[in-house]
C-alpha positions in Angstrom: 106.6 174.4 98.5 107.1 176.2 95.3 110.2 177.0 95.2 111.4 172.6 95.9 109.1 172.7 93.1 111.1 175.0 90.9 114.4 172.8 91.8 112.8 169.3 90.8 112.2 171.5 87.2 115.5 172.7 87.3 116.9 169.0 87.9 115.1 167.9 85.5 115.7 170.2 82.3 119.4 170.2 83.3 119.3 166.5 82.9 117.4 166.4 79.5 119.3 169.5 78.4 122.9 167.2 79.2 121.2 164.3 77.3 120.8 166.4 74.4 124.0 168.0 74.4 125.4 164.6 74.8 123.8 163.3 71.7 124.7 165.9 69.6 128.3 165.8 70.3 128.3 162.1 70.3 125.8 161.1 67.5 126.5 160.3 64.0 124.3 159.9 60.8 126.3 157.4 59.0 124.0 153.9 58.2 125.9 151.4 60.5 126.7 148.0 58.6 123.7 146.1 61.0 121.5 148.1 59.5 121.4 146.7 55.9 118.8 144.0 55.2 119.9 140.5 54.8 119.5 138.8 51.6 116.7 136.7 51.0 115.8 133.8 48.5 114.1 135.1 45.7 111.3 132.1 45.5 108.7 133.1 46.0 106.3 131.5 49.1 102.6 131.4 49.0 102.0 130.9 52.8 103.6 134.3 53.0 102.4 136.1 50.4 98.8 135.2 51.8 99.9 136.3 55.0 101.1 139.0 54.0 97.9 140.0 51.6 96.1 138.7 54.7 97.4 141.7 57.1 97.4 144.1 54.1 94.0 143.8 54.3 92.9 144.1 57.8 95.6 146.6 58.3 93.4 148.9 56.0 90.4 148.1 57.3 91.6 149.1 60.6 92.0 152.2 58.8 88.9 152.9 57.2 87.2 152.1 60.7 89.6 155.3 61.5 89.1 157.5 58.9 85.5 156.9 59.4 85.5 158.1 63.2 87.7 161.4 62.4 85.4 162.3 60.0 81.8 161.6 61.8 83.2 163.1 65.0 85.4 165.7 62.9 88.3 165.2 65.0 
């Protein structure tokens, strides 16, 4: 029993192992021309910028609510 369990870790970390080798033969860092933003109009929208200010704002109360559980439970 353990020693089908040593081959399914052996399959396994050959597999990952190939996928990393893989990407670092294959991989590039150069910013591919779909990744640069589109441009926008410069006028500005009020629905947006509400929205926006909107989900600014519960985004930090979301993490206050956190910060205030890591520190009562000092996590």
């Amino acid at each position: 029993k353990r020693d089908e369990w040593a081959h399914v870790f052996l399959i396994a970390s050959l597999i990952h192992f190939g996928g990393v080798i893989f990407y670092g033969m294959f991989a590039s860092g150069e910013k591919q021309p779909w990744a640069e933003p589109t441009q926008t109009s410069t006028t500005n929208d009020d629905a947006s910028t509400s929205t926006t200010n909107a989900t600014n704002k519960r985004m930090k109360i979301k993490l206050e609510k956190r910060y205030y559980f890591l520190e009562k439970f000092k996590i």
